[in-house]
PDB file of the backbone (N, CA, C, O) and the ligand in Angstrom, with CONECT records:
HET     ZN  A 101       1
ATOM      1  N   UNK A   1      93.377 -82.871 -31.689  1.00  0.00           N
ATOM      2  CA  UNK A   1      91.975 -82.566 -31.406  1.00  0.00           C
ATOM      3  C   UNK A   1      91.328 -81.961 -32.641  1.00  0.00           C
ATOM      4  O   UNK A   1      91.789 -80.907 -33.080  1.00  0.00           O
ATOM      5  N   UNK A   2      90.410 -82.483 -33.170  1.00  0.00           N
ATOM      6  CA  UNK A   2      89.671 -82.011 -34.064  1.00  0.00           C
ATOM      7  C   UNK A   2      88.915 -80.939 -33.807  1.00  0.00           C
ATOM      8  O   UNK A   2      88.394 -80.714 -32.714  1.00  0.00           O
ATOM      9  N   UNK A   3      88.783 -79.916 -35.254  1.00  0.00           N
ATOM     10  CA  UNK A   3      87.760 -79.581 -34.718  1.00  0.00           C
ATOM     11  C   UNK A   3      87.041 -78.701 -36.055  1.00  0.00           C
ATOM     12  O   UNK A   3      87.661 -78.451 -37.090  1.00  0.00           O
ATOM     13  N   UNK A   4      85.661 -78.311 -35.804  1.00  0.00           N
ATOM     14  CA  UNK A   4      84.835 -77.625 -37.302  1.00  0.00           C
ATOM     15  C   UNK A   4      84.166 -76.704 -36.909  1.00  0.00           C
ATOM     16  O   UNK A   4      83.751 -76.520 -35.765  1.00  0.00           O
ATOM     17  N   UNK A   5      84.004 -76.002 -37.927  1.00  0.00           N
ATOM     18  CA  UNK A   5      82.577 -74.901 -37.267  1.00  0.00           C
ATOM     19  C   UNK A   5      81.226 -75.365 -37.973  1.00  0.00           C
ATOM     20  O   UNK A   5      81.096 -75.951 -39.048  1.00  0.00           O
ATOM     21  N   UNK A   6      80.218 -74.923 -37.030  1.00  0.00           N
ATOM     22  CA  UNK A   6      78.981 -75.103 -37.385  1.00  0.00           C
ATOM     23  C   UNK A   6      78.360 -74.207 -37.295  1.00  0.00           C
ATOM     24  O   UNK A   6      78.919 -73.238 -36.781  1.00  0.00           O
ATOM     25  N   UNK A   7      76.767 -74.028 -37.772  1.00  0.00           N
ATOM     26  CA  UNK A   7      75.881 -73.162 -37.389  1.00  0.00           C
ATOM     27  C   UNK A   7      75.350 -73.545 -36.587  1.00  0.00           C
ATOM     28  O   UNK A   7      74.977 -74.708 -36.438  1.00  0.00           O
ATOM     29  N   UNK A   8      75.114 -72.168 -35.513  1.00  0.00           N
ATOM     30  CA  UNK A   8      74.519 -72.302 -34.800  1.00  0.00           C
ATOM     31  C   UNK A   8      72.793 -71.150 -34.717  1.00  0.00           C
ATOM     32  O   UNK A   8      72.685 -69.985 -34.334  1.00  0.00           O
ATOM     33  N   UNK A   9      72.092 -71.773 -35.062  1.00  0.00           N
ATOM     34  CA  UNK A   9      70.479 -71.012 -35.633  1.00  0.00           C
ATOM     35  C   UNK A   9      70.772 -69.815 -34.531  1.00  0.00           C
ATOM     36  O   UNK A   9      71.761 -69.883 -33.801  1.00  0.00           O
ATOM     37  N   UNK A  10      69.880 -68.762 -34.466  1.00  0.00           N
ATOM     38  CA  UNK A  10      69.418 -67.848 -33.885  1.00  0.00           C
ATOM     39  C   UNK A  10      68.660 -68.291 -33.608  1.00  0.00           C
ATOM     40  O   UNK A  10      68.623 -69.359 -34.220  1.00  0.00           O
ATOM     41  N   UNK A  11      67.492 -68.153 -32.693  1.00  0.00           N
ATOM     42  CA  UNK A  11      66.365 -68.868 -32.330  1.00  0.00           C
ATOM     43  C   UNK A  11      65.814 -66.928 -30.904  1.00  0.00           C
ATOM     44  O   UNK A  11      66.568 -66.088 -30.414  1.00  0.00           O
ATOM     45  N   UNK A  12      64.453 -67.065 -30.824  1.00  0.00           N
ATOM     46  CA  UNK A  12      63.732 -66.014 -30.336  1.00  0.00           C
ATOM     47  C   UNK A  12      62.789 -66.963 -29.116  1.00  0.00           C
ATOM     48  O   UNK A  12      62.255 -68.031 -29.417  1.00  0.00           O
ATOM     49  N   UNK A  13      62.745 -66.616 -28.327  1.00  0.00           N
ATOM     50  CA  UNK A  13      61.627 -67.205 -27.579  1.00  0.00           C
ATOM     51  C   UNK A  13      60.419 -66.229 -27.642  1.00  0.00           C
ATOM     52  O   UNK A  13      60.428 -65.002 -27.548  1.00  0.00           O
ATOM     53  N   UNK A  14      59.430 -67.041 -27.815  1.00  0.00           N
ATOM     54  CA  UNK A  14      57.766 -66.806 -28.344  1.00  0.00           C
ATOM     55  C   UNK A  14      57.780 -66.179 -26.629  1.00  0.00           C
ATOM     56  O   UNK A  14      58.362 -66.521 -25.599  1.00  0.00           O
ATOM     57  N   UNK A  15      56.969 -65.282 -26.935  1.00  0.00           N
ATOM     58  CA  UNK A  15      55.619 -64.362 -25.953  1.00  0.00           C
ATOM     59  C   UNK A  15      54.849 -65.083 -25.019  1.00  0.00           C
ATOM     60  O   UNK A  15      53.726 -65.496 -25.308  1.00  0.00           O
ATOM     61  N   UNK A  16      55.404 -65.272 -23.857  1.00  0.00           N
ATOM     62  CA  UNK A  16      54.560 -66.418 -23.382  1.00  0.00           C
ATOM     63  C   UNK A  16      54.234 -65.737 -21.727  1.00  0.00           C
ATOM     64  O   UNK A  16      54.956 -64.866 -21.240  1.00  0.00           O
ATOM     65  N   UNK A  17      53.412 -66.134 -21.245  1.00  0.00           N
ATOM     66  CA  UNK A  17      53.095 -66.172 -19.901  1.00  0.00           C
ATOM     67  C   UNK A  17      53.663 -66.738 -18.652  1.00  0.00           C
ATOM     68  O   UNK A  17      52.871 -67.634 -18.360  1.00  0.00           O
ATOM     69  N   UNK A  18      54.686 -66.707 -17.670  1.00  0.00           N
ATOM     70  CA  UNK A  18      54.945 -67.347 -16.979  1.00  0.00           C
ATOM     71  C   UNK A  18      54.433 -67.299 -15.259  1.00  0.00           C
ATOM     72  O   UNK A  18      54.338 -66.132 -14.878  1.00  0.00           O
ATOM     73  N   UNK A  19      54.141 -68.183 -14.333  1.00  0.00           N
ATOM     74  CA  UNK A  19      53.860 -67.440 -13.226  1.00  0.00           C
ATOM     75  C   UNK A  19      55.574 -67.426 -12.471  1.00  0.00           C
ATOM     76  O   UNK A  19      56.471 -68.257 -12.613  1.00  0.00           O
ATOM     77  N   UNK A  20      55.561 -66.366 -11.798  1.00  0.00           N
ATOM     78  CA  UNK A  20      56.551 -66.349 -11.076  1.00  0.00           C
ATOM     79  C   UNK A  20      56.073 -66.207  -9.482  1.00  0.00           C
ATOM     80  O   UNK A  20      54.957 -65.980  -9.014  1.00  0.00           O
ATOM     81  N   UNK A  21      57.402 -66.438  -8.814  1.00  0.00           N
ATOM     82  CA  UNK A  21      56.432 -66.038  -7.335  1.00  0.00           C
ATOM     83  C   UNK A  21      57.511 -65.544  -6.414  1.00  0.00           C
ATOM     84  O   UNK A  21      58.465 -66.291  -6.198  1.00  0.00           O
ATOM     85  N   UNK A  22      57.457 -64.400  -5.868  1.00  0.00           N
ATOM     86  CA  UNK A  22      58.433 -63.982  -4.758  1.00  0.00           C
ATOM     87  C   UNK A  22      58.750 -64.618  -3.831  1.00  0.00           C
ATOM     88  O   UNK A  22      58.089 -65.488  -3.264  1.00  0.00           O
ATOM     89  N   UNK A  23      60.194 -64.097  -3.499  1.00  0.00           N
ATOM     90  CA  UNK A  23      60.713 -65.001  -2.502  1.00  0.00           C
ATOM     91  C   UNK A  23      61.325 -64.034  -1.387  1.00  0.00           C
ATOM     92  O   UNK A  23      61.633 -62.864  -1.615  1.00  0.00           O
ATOM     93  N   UNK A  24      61.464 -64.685  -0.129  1.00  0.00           N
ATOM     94  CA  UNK A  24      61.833 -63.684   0.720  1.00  0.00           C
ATOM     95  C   UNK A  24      63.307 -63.869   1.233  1.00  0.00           C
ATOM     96  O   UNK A  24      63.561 -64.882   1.885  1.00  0.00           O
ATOM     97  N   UNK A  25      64.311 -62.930   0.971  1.00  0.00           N
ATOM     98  CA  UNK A  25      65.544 -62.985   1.286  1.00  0.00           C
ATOM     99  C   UNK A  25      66.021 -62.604   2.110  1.00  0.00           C
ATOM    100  O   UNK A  25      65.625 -61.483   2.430  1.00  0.00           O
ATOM    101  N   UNK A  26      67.194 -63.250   3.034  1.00  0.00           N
ATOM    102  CA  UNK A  26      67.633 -62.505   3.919  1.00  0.00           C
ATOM    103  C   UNK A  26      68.952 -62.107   3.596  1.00  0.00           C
ATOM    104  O   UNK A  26      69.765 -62.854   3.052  1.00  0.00           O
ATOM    105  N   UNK A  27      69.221 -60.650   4.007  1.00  0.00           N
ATOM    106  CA  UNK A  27      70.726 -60.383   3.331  1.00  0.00           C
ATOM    107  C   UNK A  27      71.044 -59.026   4.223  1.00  0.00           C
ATOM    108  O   UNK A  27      70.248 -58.319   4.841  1.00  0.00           O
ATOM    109  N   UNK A  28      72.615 -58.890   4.067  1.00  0.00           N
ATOM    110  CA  UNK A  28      72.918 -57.449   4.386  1.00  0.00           C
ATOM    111  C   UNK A  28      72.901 -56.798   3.871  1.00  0.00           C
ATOM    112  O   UNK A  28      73.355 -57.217   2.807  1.00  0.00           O
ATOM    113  N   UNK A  29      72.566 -55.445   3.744  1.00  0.00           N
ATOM    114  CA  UNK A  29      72.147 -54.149   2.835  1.00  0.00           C
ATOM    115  C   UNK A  29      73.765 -53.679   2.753  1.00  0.00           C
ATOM    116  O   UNK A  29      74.640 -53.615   3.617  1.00  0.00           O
ATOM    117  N   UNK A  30      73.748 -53.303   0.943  1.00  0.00           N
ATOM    118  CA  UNK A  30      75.159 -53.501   0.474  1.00  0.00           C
ATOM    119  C   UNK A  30      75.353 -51.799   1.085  1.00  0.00           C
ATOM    120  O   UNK A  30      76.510 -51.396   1.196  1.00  0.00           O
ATOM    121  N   UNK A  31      74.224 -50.872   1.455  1.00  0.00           N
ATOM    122  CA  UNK A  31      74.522 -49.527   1.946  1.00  0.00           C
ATOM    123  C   UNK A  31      74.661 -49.210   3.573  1.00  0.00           C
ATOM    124  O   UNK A  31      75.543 -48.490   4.042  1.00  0.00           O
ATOM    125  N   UNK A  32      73.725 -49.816   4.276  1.00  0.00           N
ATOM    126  CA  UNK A  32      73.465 -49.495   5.818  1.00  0.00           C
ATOM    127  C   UNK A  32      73.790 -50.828   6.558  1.00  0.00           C
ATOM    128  O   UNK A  32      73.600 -51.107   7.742  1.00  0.00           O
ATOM    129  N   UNK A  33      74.257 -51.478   5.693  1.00  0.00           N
ATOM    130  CA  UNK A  33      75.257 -52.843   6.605  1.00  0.00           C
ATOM    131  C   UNK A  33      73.923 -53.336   7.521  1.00  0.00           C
ATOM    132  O   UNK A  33      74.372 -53.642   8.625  1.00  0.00           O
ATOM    133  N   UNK A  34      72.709 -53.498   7.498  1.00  0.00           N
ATOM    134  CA  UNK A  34      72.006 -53.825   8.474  1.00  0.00           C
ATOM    135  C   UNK A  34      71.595 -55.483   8.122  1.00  0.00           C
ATOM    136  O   UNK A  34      71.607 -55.615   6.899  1.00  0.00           O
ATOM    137  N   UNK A  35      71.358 -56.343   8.584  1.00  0.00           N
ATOM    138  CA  UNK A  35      70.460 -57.580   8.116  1.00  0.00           C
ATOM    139  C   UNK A  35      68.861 -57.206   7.966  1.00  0.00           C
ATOM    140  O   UNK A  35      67.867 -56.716   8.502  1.00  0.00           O
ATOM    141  N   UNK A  36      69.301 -57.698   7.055  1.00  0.00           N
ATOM    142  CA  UNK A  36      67.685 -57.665   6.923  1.00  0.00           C
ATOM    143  C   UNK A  36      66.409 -58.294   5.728  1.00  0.00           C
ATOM    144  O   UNK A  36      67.295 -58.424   4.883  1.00  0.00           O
ATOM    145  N   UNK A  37      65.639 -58.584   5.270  1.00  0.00           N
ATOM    146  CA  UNK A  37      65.133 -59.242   4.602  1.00  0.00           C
ATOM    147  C   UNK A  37      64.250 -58.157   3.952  1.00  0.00           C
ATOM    148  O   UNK A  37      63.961 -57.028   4.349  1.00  0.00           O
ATOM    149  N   UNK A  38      63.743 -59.152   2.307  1.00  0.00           N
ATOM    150  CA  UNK A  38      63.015 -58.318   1.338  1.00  0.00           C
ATOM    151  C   UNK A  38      62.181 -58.904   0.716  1.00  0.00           C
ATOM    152  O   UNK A  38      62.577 -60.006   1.096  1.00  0.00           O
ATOM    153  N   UNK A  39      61.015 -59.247  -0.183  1.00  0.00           N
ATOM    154  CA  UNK A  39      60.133 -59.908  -0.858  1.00  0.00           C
ATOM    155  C   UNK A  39      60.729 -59.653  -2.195  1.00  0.00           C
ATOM    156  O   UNK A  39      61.162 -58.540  -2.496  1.00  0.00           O
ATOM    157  N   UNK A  40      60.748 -60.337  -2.734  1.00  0.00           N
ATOM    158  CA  UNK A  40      61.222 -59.663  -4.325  1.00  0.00           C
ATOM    159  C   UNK A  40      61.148 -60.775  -5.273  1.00  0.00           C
ATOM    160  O   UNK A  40      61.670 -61.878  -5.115  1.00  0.00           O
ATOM    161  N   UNK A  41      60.468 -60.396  -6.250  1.00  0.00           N
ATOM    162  CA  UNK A  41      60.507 -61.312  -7.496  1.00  0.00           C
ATOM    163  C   UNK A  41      61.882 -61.747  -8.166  1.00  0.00           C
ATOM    164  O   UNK A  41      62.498 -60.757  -8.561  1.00  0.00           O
ATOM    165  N   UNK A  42      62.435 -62.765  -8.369  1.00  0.00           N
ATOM    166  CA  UNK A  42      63.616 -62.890  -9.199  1.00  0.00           C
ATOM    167  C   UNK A  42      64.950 -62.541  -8.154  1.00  0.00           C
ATOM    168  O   UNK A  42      65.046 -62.965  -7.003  1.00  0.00           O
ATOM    169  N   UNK A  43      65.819 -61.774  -8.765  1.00  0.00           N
ATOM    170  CA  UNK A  43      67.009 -61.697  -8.067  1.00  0.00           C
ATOM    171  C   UNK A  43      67.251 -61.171  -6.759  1.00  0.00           C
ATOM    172  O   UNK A  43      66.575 -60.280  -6.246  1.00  0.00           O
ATOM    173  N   UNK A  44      68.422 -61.853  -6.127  1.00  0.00           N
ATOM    174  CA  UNK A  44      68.461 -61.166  -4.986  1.00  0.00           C
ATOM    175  C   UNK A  44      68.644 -59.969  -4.769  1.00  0.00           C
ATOM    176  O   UNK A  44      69.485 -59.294  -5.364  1.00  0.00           O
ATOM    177  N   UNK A  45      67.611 -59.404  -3.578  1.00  0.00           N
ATOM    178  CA  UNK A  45      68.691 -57.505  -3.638  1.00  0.00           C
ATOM    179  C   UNK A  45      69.797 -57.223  -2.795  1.00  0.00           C
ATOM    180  O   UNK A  45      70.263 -57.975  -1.940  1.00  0.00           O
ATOM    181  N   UNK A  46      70.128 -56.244  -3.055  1.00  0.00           N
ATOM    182  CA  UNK A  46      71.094 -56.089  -2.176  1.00  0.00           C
ATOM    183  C   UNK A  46      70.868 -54.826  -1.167  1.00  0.00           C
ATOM    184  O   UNK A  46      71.597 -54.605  -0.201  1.00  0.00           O
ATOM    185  N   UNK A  47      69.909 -54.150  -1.487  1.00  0.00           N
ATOM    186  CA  UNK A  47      69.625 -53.029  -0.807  1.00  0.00           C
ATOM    187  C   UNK A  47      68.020 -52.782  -0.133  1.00  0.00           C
ATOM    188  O   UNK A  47      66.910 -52.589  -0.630  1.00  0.00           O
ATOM    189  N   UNK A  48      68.674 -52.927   1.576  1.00  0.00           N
ATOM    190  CA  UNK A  48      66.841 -52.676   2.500  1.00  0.00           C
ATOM    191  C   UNK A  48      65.955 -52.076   1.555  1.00  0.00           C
ATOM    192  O   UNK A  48      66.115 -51.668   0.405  1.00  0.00           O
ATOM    193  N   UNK A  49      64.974 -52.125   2.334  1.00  0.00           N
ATOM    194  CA  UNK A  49      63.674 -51.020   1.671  1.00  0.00           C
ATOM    195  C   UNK A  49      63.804 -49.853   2.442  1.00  0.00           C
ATOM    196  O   UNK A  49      62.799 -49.144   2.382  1.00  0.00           O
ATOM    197  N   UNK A  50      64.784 -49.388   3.203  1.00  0.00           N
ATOM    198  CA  UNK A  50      64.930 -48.184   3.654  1.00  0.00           C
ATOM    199  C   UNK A  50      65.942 -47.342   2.513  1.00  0.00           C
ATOM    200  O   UNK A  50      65.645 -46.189   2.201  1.00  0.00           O
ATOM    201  N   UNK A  51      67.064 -47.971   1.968  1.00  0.00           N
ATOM    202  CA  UNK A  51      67.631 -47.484   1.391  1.00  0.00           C
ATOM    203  C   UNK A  51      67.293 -47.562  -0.325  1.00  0.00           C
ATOM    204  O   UNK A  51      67.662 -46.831  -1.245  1.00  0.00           O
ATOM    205  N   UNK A  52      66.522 -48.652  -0.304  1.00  0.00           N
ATOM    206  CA  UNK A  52      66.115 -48.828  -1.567  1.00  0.00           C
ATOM    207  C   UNK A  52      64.187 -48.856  -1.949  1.00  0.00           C
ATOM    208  O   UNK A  52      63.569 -49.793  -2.452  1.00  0.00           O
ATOM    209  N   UNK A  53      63.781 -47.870  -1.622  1.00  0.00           N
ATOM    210  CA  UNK A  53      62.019 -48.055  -1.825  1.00  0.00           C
ATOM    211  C   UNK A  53      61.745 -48.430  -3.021  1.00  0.00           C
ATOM    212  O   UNK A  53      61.997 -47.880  -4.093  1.00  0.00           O
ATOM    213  N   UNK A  54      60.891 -49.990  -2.646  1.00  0.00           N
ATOM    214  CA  UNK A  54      60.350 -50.071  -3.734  1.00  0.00           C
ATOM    215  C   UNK A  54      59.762 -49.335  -4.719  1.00  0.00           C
ATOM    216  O   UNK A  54      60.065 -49.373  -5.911  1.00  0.00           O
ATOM    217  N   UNK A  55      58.796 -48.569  -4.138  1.00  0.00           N
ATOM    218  CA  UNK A  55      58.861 -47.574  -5.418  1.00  0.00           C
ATOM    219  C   UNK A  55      60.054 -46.665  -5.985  1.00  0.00           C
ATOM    220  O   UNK A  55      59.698 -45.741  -6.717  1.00  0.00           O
ATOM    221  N   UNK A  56      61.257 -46.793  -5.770  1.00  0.00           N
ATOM    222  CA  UNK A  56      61.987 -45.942  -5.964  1.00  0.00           C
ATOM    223  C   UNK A  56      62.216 -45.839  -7.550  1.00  0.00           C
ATOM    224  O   UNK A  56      62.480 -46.813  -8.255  1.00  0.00           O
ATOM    225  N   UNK A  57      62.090 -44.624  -7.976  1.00  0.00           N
ATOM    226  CA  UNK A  57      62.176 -44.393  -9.617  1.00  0.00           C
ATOM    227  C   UNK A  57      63.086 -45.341 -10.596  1.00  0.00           C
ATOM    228  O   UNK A  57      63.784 -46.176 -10.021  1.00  0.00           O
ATOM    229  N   UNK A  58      63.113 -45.311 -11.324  1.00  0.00           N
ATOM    230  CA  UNK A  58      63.844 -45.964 -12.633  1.00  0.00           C
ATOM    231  C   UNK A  58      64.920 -45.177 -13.171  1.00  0.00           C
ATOM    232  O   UNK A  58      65.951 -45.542 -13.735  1.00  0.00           O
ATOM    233  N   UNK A  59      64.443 -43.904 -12.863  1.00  0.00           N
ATOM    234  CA  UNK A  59      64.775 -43.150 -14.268  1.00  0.00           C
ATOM    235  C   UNK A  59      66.617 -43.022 -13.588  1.00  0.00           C
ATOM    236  O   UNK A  59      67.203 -43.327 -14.626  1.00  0.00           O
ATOM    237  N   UNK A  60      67.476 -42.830 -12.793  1.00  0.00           N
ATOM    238  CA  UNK A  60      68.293 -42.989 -12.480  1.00  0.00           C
ATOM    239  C   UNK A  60      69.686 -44.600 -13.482  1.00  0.00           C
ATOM    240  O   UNK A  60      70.744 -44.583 -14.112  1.00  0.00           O
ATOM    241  N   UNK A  61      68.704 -45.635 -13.003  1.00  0.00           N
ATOM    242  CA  UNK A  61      69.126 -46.713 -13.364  1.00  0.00           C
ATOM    243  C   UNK A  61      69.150 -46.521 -14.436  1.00  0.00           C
ATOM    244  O   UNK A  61      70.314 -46.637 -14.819  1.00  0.00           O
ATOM    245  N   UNK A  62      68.396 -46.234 -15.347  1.00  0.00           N
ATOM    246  CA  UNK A  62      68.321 -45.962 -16.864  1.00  0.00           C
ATOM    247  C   UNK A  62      69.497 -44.917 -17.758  1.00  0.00           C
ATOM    248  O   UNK A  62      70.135 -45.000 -18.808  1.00  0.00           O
ATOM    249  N   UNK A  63      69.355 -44.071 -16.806  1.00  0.00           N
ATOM    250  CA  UNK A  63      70.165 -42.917 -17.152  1.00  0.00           C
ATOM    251  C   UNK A  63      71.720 -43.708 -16.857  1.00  0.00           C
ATOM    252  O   UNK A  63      72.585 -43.725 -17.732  1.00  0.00           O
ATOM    253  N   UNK A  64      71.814 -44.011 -16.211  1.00  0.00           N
ATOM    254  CA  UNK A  64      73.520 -44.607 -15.864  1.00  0.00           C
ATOM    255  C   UNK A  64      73.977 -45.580 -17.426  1.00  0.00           C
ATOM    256  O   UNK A  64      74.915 -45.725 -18.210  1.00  0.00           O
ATOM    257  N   UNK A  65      72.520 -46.079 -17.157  1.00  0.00           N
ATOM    258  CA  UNK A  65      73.649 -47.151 -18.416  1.00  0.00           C
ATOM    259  C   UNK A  65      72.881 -46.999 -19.937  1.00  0.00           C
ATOM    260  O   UNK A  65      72.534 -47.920 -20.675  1.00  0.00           O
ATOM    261  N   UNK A  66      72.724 -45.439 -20.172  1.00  0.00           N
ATOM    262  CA  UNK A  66      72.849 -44.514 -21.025  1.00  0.00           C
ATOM    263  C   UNK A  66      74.007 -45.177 -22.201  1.00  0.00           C
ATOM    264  O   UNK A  66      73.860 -45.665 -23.321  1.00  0.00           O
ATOM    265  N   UNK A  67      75.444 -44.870 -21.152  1.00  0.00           N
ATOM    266  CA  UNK A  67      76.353 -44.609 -21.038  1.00  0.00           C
ATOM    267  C   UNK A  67      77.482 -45.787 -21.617  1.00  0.00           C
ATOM    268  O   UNK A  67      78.479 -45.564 -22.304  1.00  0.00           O
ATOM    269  N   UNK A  68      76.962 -47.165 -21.085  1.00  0.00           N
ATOM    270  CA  UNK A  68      77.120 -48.381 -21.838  1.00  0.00           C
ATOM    271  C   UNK A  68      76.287 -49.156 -22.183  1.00  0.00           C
ATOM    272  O   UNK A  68      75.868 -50.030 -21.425  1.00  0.00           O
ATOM    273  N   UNK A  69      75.730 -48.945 -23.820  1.00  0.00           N
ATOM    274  CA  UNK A  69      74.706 -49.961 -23.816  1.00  0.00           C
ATOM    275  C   UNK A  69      75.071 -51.252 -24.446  1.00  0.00           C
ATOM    276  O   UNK A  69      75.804 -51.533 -25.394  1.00  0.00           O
ATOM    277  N   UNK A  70      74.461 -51.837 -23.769  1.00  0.00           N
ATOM    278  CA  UNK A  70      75.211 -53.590 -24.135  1.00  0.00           C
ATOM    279  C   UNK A  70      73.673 -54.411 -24.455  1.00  0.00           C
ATOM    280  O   UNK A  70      72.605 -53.832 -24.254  1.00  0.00           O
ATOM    281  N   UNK A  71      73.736 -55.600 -24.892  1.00  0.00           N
ATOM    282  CA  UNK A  71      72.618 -56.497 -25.492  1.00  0.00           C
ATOM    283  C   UNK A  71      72.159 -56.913 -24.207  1.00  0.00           C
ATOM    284  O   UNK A  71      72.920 -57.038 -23.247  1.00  0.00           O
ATOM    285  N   UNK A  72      70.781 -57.157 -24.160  1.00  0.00           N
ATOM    286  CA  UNK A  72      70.037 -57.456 -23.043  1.00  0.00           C
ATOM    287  C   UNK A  72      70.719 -59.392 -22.992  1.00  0.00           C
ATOM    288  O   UNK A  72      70.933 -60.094 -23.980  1.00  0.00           O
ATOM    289  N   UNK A  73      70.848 -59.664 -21.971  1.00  0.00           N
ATOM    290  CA  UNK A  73      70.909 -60.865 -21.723  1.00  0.00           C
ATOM    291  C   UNK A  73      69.804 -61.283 -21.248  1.00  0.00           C
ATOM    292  O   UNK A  73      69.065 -60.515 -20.632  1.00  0.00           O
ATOM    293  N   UNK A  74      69.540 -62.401 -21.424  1.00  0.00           N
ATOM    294  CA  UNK A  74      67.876 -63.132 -21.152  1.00  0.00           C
ATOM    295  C   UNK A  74      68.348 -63.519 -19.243  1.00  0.00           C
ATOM    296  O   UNK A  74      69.381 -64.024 -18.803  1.00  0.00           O
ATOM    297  N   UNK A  75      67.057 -63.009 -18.476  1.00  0.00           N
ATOM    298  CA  UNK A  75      67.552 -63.744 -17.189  1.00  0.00           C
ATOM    299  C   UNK A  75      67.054 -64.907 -16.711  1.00  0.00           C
ATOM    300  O   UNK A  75      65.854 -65.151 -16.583  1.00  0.00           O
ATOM    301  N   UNK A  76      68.165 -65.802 -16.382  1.00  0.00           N
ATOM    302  CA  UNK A  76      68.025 -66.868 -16.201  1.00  0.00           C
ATOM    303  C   UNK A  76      67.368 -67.394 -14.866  1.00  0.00           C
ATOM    304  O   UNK A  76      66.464 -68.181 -14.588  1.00  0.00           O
ATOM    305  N   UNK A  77      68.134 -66.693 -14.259  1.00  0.00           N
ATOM    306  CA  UNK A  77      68.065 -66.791 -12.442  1.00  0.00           C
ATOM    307  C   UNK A  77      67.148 -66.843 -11.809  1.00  0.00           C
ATOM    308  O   UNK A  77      67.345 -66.737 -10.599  1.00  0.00           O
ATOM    309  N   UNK A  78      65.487 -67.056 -12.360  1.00  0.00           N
ATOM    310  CA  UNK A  78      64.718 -67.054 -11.745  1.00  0.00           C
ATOM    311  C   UNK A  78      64.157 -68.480 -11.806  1.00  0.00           C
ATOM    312  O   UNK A  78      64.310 -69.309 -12.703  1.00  0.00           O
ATOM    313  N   UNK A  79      63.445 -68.592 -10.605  1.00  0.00           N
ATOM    314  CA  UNK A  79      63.271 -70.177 -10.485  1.00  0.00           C
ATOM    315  C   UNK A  79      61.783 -70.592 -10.874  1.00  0.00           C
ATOM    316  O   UNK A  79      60.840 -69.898 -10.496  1.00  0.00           O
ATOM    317  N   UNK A  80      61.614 -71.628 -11.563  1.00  0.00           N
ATOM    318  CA  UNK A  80      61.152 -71.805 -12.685  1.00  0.00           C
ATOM    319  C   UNK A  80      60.278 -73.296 -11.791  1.00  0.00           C
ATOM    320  O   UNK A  80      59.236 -73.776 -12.237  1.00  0.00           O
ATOM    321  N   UNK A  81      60.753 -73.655 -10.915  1.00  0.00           N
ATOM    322  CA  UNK A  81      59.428 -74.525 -10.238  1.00  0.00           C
ATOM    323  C   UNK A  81      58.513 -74.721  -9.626  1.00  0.00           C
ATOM    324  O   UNK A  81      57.992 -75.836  -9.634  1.00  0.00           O
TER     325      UNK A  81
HETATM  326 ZN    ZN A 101      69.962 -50.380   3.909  1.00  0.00          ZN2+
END
């Protein structure tokens, strides 16, 4: 099996506008085991709006991964039609 290395460019995606649009999920809440459904842009959640309020702060999530910071991965997972 052959084989070579190549370059592979870096490349940036330009600043752009996309519309996205919420979707409504149904799932069990990974805390209060209940079924139940959520509106949410992009990924699925895993946690009600009882246990998880939408408004619920940031600053938590942020603070955790303080701790390991790793390169943002671009997200893919959102649906794009
Ligand atoms: Zn819950």
């Amino acid at each position: 099996m052959a084989t070579k290395t190549i370059d592979v460019r870096e490349y940036t995606v330009r600043a752009h506008k996309r519309q996205i649009h919420t979707r409504i999920f149904h799932f069990v809440c990974k805390e209060c085991n209940q079924a139940t459904k959520r509106e949410t842009f992009g990924p699925r959640p895993l946690y009600c709006e009882s246990c998880r309020p939408p408004q619920a702060p940031k600053k938590s999530v942020q603070e955790s991964r303080k701790l390991k910071p790793h390169a943002m991965t671009y997200k893919s997972d959102i649906d794009l039609d």
